[in-house]
C-alpha positions as CSV (number, residue, x, y, z in Angstrom):
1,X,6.6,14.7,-24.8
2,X,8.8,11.5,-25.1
3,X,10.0,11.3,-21.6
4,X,8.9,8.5,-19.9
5,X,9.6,8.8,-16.4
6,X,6.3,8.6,-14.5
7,X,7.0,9.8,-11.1
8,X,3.4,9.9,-8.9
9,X,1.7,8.2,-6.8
10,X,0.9,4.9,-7.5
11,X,2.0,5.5,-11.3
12,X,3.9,2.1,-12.5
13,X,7.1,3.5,-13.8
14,X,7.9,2.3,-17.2
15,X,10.4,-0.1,-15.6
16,X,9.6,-1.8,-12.8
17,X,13.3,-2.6,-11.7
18,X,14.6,-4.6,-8.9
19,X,11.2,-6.3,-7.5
20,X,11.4,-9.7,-9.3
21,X,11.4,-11.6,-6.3
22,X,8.1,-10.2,-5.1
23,X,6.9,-10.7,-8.2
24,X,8.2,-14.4,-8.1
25,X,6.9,-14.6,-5.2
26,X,3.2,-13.7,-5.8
27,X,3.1,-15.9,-9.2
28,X,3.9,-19.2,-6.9
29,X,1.1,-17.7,-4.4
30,X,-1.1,-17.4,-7.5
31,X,-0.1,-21.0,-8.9
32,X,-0.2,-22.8,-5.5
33,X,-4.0,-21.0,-4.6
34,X,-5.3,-22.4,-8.4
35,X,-4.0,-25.7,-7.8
36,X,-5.8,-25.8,-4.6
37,X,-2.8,-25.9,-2.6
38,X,-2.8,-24.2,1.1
39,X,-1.5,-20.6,1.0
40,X,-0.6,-17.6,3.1
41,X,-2.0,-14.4,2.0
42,X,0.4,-11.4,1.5
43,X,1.7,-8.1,2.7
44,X,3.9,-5.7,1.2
45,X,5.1,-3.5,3.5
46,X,7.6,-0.3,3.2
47,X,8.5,3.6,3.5
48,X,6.3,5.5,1.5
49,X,7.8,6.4,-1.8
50,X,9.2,2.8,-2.5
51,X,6.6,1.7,-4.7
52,X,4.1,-0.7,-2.4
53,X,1.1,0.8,-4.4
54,X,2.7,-0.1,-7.7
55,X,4.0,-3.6,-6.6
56,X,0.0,-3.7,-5.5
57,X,-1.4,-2.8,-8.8
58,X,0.9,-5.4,-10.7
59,X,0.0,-8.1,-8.8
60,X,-3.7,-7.4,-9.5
61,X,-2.8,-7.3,-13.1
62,X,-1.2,-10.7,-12.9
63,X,-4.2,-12.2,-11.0
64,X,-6.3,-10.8,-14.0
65,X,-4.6,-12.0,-16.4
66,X,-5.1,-15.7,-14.6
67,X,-8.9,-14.5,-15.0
68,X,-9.0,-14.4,-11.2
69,X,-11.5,-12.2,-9.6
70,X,-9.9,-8.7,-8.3
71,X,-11.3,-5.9,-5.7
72,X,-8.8,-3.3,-4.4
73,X,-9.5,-0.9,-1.7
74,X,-7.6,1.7,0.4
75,X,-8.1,1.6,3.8
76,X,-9.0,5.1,6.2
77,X,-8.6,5.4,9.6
78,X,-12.2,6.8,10.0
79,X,-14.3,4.2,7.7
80,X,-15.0,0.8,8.8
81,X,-13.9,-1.8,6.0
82,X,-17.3,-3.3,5.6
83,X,-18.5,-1.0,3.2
84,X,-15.3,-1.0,0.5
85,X,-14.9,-4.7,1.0
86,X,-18.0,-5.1,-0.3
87,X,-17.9,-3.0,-2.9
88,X,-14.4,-4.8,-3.8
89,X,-15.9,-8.3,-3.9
90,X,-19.2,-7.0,-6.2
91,X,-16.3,-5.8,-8.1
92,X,-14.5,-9.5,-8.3
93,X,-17.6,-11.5,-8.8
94,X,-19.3,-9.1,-11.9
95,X,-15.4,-10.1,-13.3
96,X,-16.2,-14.3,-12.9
97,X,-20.3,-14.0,-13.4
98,X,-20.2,-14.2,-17.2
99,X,-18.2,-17.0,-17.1
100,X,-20.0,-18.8,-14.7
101,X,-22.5,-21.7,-15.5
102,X,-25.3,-21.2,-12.9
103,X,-26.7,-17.5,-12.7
104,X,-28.5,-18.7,-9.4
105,X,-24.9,-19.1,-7.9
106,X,-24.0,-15.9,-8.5
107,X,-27.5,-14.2,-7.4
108,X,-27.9,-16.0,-4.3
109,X,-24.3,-15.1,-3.3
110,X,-25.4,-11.3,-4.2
111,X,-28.1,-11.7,-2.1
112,X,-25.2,-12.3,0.7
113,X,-23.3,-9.4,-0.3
114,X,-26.0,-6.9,-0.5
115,X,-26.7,-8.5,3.4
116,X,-23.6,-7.9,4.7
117,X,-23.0,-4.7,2.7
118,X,-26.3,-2.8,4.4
119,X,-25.2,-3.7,8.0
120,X,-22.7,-0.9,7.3
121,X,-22.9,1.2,10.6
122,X,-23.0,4.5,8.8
123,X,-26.3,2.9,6.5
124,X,-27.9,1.5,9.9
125,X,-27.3,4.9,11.5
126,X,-29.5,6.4,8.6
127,X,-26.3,8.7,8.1
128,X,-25.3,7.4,4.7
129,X,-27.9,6.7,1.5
130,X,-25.1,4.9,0.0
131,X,-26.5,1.8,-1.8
132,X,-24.4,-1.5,-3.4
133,X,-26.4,-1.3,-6.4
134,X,-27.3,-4.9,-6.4
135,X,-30.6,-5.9,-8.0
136,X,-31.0,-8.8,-6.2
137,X,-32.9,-8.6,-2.2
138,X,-31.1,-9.4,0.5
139,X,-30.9,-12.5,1.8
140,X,-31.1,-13.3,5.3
141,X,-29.4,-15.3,8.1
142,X,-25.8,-14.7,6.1
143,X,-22.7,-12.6,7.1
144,X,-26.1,-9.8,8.3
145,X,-25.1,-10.6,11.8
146,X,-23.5,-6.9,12.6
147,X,-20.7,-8.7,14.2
148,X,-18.2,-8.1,11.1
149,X,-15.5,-11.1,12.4
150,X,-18.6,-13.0,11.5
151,X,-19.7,-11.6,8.6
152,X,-16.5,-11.2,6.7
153,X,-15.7,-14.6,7.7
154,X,-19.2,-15.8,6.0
155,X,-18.8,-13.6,3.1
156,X,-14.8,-14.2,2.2
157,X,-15.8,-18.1,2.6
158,X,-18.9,-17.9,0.0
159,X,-17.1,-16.0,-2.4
160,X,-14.5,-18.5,-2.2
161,X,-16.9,-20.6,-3.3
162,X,-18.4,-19.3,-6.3
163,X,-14.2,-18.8,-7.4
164,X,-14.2,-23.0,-7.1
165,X,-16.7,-23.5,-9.4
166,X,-14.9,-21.6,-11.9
167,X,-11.5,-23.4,-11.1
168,X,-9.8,-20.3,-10.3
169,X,-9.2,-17.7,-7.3
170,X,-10.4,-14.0,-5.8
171,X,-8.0,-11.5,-4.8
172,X,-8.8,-8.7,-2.1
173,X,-6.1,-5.8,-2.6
174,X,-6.1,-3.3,0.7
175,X,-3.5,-0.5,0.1
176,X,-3.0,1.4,3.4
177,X,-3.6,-1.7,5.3
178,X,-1.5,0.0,8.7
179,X,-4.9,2.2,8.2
180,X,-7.7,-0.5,9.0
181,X,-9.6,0.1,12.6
182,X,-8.4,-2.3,15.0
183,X,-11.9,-4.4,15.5
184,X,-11.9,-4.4,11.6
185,X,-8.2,-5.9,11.2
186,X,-8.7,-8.8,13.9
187,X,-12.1,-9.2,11.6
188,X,-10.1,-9.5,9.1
189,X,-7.4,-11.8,10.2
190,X,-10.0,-14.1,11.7
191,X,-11.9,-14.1,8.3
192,X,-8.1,-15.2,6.2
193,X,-7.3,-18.1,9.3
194,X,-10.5,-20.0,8.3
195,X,-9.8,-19.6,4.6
196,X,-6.8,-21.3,5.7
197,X,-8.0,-24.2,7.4
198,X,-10.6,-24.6,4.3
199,X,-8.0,-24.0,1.5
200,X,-10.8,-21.7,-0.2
201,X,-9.0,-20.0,-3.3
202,X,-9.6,-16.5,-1.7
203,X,-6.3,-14.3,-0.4
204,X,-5.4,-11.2,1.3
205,X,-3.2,-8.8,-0.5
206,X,-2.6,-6.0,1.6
207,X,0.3,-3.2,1.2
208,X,1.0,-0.6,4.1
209,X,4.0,1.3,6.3
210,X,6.7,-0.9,8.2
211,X,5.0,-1.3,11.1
212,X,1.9,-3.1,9.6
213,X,3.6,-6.5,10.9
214,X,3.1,-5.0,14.4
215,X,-0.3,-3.6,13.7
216,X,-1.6,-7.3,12.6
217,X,0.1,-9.4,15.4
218,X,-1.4,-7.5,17.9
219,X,-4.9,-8.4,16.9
220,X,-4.5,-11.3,16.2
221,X,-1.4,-13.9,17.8
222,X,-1.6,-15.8,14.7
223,X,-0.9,-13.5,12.3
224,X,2.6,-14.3,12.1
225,X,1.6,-17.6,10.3
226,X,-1.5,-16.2,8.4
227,X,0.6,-13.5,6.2
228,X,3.6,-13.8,3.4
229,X,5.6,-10.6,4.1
230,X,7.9,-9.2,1.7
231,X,9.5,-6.0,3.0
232,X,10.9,-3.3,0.3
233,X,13.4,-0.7,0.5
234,X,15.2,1.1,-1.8
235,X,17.1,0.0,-5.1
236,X,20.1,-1.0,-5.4
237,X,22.5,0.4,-7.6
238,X,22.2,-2.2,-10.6
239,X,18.3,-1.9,-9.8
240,X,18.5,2.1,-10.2
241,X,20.2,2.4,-13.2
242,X,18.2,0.1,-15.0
243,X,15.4,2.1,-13.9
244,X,16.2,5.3,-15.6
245,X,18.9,3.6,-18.7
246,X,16.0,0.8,-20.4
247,X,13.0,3.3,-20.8
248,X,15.7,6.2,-22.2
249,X,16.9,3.1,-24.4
250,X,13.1,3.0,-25.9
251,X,13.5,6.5,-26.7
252,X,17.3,5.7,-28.3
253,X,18.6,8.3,-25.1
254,X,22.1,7.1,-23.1
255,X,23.5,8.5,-20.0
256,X,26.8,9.0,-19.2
257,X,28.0,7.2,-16.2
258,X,29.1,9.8,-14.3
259,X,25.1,11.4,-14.7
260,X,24.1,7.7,-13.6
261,X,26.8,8.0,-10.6
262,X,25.1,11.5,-9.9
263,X,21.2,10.5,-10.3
264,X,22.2,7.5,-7.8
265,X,23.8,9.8,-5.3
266,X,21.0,11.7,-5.3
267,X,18.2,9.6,-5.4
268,X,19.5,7.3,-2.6
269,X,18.3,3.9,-5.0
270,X,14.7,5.5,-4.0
271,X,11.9,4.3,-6.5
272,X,10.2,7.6,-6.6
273,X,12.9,10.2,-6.5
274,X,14.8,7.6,-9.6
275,X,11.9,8.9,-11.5
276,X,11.7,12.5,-9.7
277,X,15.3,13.0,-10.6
278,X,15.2,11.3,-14.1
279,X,12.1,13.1,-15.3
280,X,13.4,16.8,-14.8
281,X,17.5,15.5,-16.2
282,X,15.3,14.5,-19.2
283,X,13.3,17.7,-19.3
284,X,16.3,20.1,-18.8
285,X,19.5,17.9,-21.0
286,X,19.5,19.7,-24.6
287,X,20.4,16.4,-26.8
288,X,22.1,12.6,-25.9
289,X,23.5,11.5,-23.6
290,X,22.2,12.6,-20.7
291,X,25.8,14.5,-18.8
292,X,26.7,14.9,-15.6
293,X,26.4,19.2,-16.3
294,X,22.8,18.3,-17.6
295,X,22.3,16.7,-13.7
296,X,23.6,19.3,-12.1
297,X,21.4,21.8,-14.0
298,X,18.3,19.8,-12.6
299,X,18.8,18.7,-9.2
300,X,17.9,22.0,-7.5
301,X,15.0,21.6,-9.6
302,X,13.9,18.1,-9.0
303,X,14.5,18.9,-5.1
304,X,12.5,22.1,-5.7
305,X,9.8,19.7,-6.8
306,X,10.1,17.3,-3.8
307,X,10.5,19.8,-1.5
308,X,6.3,21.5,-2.8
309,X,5.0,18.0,-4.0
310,X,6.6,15.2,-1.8
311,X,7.5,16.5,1.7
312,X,5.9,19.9,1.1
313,X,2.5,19.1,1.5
314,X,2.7,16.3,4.5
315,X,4.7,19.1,6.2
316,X,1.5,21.4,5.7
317,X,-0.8,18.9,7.2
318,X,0.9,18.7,10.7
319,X,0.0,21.2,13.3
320,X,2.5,23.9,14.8
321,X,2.7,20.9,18.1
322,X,3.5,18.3,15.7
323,X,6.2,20.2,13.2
324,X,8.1,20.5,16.8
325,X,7.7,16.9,17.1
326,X,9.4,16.0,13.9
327,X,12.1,18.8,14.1
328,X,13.1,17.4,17.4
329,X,13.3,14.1,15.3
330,X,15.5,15.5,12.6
331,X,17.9,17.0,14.9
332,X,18.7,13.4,16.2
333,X,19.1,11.5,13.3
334,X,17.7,10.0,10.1
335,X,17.5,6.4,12.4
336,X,14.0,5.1,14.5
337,X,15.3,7.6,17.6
338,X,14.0,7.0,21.2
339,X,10.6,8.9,21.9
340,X,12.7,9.9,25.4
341,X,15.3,11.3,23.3
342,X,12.6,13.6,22.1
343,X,11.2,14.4,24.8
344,X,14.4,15.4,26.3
345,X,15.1,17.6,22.9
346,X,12.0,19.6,23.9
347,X,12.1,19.4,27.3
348,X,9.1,17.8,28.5
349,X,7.9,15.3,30.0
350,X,7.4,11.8,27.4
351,X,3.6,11.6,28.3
352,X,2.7,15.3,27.6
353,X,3.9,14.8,24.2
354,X,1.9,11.1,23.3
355,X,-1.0,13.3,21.5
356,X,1.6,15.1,19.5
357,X,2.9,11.9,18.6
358,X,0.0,9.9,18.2
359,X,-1.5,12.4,15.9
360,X,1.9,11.9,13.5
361,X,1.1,8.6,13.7
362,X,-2.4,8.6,12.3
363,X,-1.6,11.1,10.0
364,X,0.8,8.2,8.6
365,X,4.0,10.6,9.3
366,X,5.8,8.9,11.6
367,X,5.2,5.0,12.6
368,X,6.6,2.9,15.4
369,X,9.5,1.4,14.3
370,X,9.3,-0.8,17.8
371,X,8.7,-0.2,21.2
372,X,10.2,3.2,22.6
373,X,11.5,4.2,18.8
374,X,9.6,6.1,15.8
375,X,10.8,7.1,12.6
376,X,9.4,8.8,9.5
377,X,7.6,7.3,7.0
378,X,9.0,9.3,4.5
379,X,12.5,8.8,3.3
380,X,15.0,11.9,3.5
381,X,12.5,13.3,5.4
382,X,14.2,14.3,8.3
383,X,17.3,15.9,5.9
384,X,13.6,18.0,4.4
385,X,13.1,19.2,8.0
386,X,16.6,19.8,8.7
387,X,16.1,22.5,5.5
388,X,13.4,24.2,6.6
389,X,13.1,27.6,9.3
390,X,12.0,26.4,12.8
C-alpha cells in the first residue's frame, strides 16, 4: 500500500529525476512569453518509455500555476487536428474568462471558435453530431474558411489576444505530435511562424518519437527556427538512483548499493523500467533495505510484467508481415539498421517490403531514424524480440 513507484503511462513518478534542464528550460520559455519577449515554441521528443508525456504534463502544471490558459491533445493518425484543437483552446479560455474584464471579448472570440470548430470535415460530411458546446452562434468571416493553415492561423492569433488582455499566455500541449496529418502539421507550423512575427503570448508544446524533428522540417523549411527541441534519453546513473532512493526515503526504506548497482543494470537508466523494476523489488523485499537477493527475486518478475504489459501488447498489434519485419531488425542489432540490411535478412527485394514497413511506422513501432535507417521506438525492444519464438 506504501509503495510509491508509479510505473504507467503518462503517470508522474513520485520523483521526477534528472529532467531539470527541460524544466529550466520551459520556466525561461514561460517568463520570456509573459514579459512579451519573442519565443520559440517547444518539442519534446524521445523513445517511448522516457517520460515525454510526463515532462508534458508538468509543464502544463507550471503554466497553470502562472494562471496561463492550458489545452492538451493527443494527436491520431486518422483525425484531423481541427476538431481537438478546438476543443483544447475552449478548454484554455473557460480557464482565463472569469478573470477577464469584458465578457463581450471572450463571446465574440467563442463565436470564432465555435466557426472554426464546425468546419470540421467529419461535421461538414454530416458523419459526426459532435458539437463544441458553445452557447454562443457562430460568427462569420473568421478562421470558417475550410482552409485550416488559415483558420488555425486566425484562431491561435485571436486567442492570443484575449491572453494579452489578461497579461499572461495560452499553452497548446500536442502529445503524439509525430502523429499529426501532414496538411495539418504544415497548418500548424504556419499558424506558430506568424505568432512569431507578432510576439502573441500563444506557444506550441508538442511531445512525440525522435523523428518528429524530421516530420516538421519537411512541411515546413522553417521549422528548424520555429521550435525549441529538447531531446531525452535515458537517466543517468546519479539521475536513476535518485529516482527509486528519495520516494523509498519518504517511506523511511534504503537500498543497499549493490540492489541500486542491480536495479541500474537492469533498467538501463530507463524512466519507465526505474519504476517497473522498483515497484515489484518493493512489492517482493520482506523488510529494509531493499538487498541485492530481494532484486534478484523480482527481476524475472518485473520482466514478466514488461514482457505482457510493455512490449507484449505492441507485439500483438503487428501483423504476421510485420513481426518478420522487426525480427529481421533484432537479429541485426539494437542500432537504427539499414532498411537494405533487412531486406537482405529476408531476402527480398527493399520495395516489396515498404508496406510492411510503413505500417510499423504508423503503428508508432518503428520510426526513421534518417534516410535508409529505422529503429524501434521502444527501448530493449529488439532484446524482447530476440526472446520470443519466430
Amino acid at each position: 500500500m506504501r509503495n510509491p513507484y508509479a510505473p504507467g503511462a503518462g503517470q508522474r513518478p513520485p520523483e521526477l529525476a534528472g529532467r531539470d534542464r527541460e524544466l529550466q528550460q520551459f520556466e525561461v520559455v514561460l517568463e520570456r512569453v509573459a514579459r512579451g519577449r519573442p519565443e520559440r515554441s517547444m518539442v519534446v521528443t524521445g523513445l517511448r518509455g522516457v517520460g515525454k508525456t510526463v515532462l508534458l504534463n508538468t509543464f502544463k502544471s507550471m503554466a497553470m500555476q502562472r494562471l496561463w490558459g492550458t489545452g492538451k491533445i493527443e494527436a491520431r493518425p486518422d483525425q484531423s487536428i481541427r476538431r481537438p484543437v478546438a476543443a483544447a483552446l475552449h478548454m484554455a479560455i473557460r480557464e482565463l474568462a472569469p478573470r477577464h474584464r469584458a465578457p463581450e471579448r471572450i463571446e465574440e472570440f467563442l463565436g470564432v471558435l465555435k466557426a472554426f470548430a464546425m468546419r470540421d470535415p467529419a461535421a461538414a460530411k454530416g458523419t459526426s453530431h459532435w458539437s463544441p458546446g458553445i452557447e454562443v452562434p457562430a460568427s462569420r468571416g473568421r478562421a470558417d474558411s475550410g482552409d485550416l493553415e488559415i483558420d488555425l492561423t486566425e484562431l491561435f492569433v485571436d486567442a492570443a489576444s484575449v491572453a494579452t488582455d489578461l497579461a499572461v499566455g495560452i499553452a497548446l500541449f500536442i502529445d503524439e505530435m509525430q502523429d499529426v496529418q501532414p496538411a495539418d502539421v504544415s497548418a500548424l507550423c504556419a499558424a506558430c511562424h506568424e505568432l512569431s512575427q507578432t510576439g502573441g503570448p500563444l506557444i506550441v508544446v508538442g511531445a512525440g518519437l525522435p523523428h518528429l524533428p524530421s516530420v516538421l522540417s519537411a512541411s515546413k523549411s522553417y521549422s528548424e527556427r520555429l521550435f525549441r527541441y529538447a531531446r531525452i534519453d535515458k537517466l543517468d546513473r546519479e539521475a536513476a538512483d535518485l529516482a527509486l532512493i528519495l520516494p523509498a526515503r519518504e517511506e523511511e526504506v534504503e537500498f543497499t548499493q549493490e540492489a541500486l548497482d542491480a536495479l541500474y543494470e537492469a533498467a538501463d537508466g530507463y524512466p519507465y523500467f526505474v519504476q517497473a523494476y522498483g515497484k515489484v523489488a518493493w512489492d517482493l523485499a520482506p523488510r529494509s533495505p531493499i538487498t541485492l537477493d530481494d532484486v534478484k527475486v523480482s527481476a524475472p518478475e518485473a520482466e514478466e510484467e514488461l514482457a505482457v504489459g510493455f512490449f507484449g501488447s505492441r507485439y500483438e498489434r503487428a501483423t504476421p508481415a510485420e513481426r518478420d519485419y522487426m525480427h529481421a531488425m533484432a537479429q541485426i542489432g539494437d542500432d537504427p539498421v539499414p532498411t537494405s540490411e533487412v531486406a537482405d535478412a529476408l531476402g527480398r527485394k527493399p520495395s516489396s517490403l515498404s508496406p510492411a514497413r510503413d505500417s510499423l511506422i504508423k503503428k508508432g513501432l518503428i520510426y526513421s531514424a534518417e534516410r535508409g535507417l529505422i529503429a524501434f521506438t521502444v527501448p530493449h525492444f529488439g532484446k524482447f524480440l530476440r526472446a520470443q519464438p519466430i
